[in-house]
KESESE-718203 format. One line per 5 residues: for each residue x, y, z negated of C-alpha. Coordinates in Angstrom, 3 decimals. Each point is the difference from the previous one (the first is absolute). Layout:
// residues N
X:Y:Z; ...
***
This chain:
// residues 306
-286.156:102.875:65.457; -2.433:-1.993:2.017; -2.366:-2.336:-1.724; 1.209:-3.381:0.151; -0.066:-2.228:2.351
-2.888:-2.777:-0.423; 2.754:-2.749:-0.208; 2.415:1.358:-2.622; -2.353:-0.794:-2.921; 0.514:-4.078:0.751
3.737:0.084:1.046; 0.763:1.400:-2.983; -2.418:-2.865:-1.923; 2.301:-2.209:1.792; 3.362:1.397:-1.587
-1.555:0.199:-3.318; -1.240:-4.291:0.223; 3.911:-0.294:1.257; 0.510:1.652:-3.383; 1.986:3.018:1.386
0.472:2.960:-2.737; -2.335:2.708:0.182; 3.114:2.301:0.125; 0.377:-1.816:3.681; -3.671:0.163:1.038
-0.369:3.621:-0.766; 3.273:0.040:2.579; -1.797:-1.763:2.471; -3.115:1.905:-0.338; 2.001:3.657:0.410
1.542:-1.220:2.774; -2.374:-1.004:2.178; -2.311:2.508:-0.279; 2.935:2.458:0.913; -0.343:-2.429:3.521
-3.581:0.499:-0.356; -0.062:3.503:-0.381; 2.546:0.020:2.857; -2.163:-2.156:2.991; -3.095:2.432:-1.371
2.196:2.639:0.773; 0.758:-1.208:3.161; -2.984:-2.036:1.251; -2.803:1.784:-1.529; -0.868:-3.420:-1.589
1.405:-2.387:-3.096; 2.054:-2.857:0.997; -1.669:-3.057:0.954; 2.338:-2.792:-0.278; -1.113:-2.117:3.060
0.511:3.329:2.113; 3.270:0.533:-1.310; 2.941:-0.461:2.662; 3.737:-0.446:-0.288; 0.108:3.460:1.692
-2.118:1.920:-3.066; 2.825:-1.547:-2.431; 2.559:1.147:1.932; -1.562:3.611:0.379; -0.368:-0.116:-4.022
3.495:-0.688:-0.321; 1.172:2.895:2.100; -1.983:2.101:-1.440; 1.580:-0.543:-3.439; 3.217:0.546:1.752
-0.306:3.060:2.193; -2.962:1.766:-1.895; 0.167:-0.922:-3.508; 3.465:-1.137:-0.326; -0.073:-2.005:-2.491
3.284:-2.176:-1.405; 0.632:-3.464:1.910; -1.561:-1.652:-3.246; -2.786:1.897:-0.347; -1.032:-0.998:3.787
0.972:-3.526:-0.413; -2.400:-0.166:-3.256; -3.138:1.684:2.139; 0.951:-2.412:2.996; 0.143:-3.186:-2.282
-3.446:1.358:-1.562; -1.753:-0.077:3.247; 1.887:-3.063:1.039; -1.378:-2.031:-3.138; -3.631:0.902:0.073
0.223:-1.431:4.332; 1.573:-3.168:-1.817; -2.630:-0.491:-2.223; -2.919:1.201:2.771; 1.650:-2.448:2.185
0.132:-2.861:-2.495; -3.724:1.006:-0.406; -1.138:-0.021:3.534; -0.978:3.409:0.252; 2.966:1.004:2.630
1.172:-3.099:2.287; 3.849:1.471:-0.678; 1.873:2.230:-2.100; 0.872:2.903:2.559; 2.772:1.199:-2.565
1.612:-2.388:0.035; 2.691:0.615:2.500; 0.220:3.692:-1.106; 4.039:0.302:-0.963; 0.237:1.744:-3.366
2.631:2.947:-0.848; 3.838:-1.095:-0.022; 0.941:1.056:-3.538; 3.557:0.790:0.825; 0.570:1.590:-3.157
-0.823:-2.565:-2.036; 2.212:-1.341:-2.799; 0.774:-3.377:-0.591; -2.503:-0.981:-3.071; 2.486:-0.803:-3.399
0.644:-3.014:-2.123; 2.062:-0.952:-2.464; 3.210:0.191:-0.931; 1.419:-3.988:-1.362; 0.804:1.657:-2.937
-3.484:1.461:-0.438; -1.541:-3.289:1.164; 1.839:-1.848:-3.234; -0.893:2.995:-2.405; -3.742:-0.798:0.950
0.173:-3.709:-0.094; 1.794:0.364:-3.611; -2.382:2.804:-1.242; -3.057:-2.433:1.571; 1.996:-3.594:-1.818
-0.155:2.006:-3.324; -3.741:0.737:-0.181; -1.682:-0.051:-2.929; -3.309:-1.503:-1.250; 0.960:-3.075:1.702
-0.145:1.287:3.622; 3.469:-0.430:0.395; -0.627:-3.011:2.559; -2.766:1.964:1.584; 1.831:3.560:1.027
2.837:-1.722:1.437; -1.452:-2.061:2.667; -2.185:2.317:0.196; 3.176:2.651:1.506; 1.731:-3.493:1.132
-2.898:-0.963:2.826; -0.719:3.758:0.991; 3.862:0.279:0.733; 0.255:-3.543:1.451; -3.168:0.358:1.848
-0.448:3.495:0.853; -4.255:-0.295:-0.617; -1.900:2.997:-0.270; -0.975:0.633:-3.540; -3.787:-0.577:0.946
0.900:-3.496:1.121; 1.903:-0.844:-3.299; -3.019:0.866:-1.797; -2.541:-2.417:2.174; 2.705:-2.905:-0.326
-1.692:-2.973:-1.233; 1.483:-3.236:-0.893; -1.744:-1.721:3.224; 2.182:2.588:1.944; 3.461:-1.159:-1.567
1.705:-3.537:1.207; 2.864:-1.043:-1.943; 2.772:-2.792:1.280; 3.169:-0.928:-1.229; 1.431:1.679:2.595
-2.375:2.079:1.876; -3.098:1.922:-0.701; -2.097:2.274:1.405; -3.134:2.595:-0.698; -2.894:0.602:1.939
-0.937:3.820:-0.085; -3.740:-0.580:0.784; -1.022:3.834:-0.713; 2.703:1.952:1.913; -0.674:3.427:1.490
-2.606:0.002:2.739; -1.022:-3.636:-1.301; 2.446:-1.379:1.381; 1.730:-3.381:-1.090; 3.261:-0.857:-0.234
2.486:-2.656:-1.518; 3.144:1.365:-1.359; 2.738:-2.786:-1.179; 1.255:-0.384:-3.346; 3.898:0.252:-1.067
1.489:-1.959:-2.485; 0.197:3.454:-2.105; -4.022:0.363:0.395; -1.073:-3.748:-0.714; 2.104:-0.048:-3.166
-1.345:2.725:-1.887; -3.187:-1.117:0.907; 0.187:-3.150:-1.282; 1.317:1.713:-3.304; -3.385:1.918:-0.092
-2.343:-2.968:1.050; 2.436:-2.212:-2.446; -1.882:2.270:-3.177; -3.680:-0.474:1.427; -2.207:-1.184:-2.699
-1.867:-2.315:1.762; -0.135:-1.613:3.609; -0.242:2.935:2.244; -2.873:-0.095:2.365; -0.101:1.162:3.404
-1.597:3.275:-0.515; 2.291:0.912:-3.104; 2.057:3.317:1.009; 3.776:-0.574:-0.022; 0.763:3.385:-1.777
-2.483:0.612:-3.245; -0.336:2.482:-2.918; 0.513:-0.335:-3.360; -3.848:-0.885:0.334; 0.649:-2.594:2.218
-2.030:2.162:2.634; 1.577:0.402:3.655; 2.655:2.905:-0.559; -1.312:3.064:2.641; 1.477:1.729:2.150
0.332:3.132:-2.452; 1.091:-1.898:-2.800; 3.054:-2.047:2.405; 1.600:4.022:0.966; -0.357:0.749:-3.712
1.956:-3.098:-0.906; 2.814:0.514:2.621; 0.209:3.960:-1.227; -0.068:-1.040:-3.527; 2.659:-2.487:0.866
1.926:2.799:2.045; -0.012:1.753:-2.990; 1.220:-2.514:-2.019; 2.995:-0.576:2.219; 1.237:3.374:-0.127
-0.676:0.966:3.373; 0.084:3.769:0.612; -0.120:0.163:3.807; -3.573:1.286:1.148; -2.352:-1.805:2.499
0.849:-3.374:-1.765; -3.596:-1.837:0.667; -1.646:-3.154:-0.055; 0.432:0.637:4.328; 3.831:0.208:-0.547
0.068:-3.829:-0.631; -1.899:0.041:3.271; 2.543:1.838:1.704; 2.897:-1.666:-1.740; -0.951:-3.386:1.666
-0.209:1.102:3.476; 2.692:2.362:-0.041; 2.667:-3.431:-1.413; -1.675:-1.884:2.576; 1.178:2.067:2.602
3.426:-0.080:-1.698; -0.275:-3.594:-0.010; -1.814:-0.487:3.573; 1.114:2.395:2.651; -2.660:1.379:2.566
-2.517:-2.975:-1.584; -2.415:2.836:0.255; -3.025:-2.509:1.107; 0.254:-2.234:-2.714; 0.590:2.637:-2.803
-3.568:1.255:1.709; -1.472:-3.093:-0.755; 1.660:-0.355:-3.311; -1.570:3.153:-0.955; -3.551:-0.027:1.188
0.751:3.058:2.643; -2.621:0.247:3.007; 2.420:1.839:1.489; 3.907:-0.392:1.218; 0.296:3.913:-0.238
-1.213:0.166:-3.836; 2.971:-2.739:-0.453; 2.649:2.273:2.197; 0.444:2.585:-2.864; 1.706:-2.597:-1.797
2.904:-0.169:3.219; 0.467:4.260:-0.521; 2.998:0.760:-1.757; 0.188:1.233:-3.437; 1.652:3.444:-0.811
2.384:-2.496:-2.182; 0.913:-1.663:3.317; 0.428:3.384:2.082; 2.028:2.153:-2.681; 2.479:-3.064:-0.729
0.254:-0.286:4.351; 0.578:3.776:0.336; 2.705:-0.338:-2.513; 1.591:-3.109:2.024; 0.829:2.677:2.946
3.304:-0.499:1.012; 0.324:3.739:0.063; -1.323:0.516:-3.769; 3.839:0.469:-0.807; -0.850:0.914:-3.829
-1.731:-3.339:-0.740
***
């Protein structure tokens, strides 16, 4: 392994002030130095970002094809690595444009469609969640009510302050200020979402100021990140649900996947809804589901036994 590169040590500052894990920097920093080690490799030299072309990106990703062969998502990860530290060297003014940018990622034709719930799972967890104890009854269900009406990333349900959460009589709306990448985004409020939050801002003690989180522990603190997936598993738990993968990310998936139901080929907007930079991150959503194949295959007008 080549020594790193003199720029790695402040893009990965930057990812830790965005407040990524260090699970995810530690990604990062393997990754690119695999690049780096690569372009030494190649070029006798480390990579210096304003010398970088679309052409050396490209070269790195054969290379991970033809010579390393790699899986589809382990080249897309490497790809997206380099393609984030050009963002943030571009946002920076140390290149003049991120050269990766236009560098098409690996088609994950494999790929299945992500799972959500089943309705009758959906009302097991919203039952399990109403029946809290210790008074967090209120709490745990619109907690599981806005991630399945909203579809927000479990980070973003965890920065939600009251300033970010506009309540109508018959429309409302959220502002996600700290989104992946930074990014900002409003996401509108059902009827289903703005009345179990009123339930929850109904029991406030006092007048809630802007900075007050909209989920809190028993403490009164801002519940975590952590502490949000061990209430949805505990509440998974409760509701007697034995199929595995069942996450805080299934209400996630549950969201966009009715939304499709619901909206037909509104891939754009579910995008938006979502936070995605990216139309193709939303596309896995559109695969079909090994449900959806196996009860086709037995719709066959020659399956005679069926």
């Amino acid at each position: 392994m080549v020594d790193p590169p003199p720029w790695l040590q402040s893009f990965l500052d930057r990812l830790a002030a965005e407040d990524l894990s260090a699970a995810t920097r530690r990604g990062y920093r393997y990754d690119l130095l695999q690049f780096a080690a690569w372009y030494a490799a190649l070029y006798g030299t480390p990579p210096d970002l304003p010398r970088l072309t679309e052409h050396d990106v490209i070269a790195w990703r054969q290379h991970m094809i033809t010579r390393c062969q790699f899986r589809a998502t382990t080249i897309n990860r490497r790809l997206e690595a380099v393609r984030r530290v050009l963002r943030w060297a571009e946002a920076t003014g140390v290149v003049a444009a991120n050269v990766a940018a236009g560098v098409r990622t690996i088609r994950l034709t494999g790929d299945r469609q992500p799972v959500g719930l089943t309705a009758a799972e959906v009302h097991g967890l919203l039952r399990a969640a109403g029946e809290s104890s210790h008074g967090l009854a209120r709490r745990n269900y619109a907690l599981v009510q806005l991630m399945l009406q909203t579809g927000l990333r479990i980070g973003e349900v965890a920065a939600l302050r009251r300033a970010d959460i506009t309540l109508r009589e018959r429309a409302g709306v959220l502002r996600v200020r700290h989104g992946k990448g930074l990014r900002e985004r409003e996401v509108p409020l059902n009827a289903t979402a703005r009345r179990a939050l009123r339930q929850v801002f109904e029991r406030d003690p006092a007048p809630a100021r802007p900075e007050d989180p909209v989920f809190r522990s028993t403490r009164s603190e801002p519940l975590p990140v952590r502490s949000i997936q061990n209430t949805i598993a505990g509440l998974v738990r409760r509701a007697g649900l034995k199929r595995a993968g069942i996450s805080a990310h299934s209400l996630r998936h549950t969201f966009a996947l009715a939304w499709l139901r619901q909206h037909p080929g509104k891939l754009v907007e579910l995008a938006q809804l979502l936070g995605h930079e990216s139309l193709d991150t939303t596309a896995v959503y559109t695969r079909a589901s090994t449900e959806d194949l196996a009860r086709d295959v037995e719709q066959t007008p020659f399956n005679l036994d069926g």
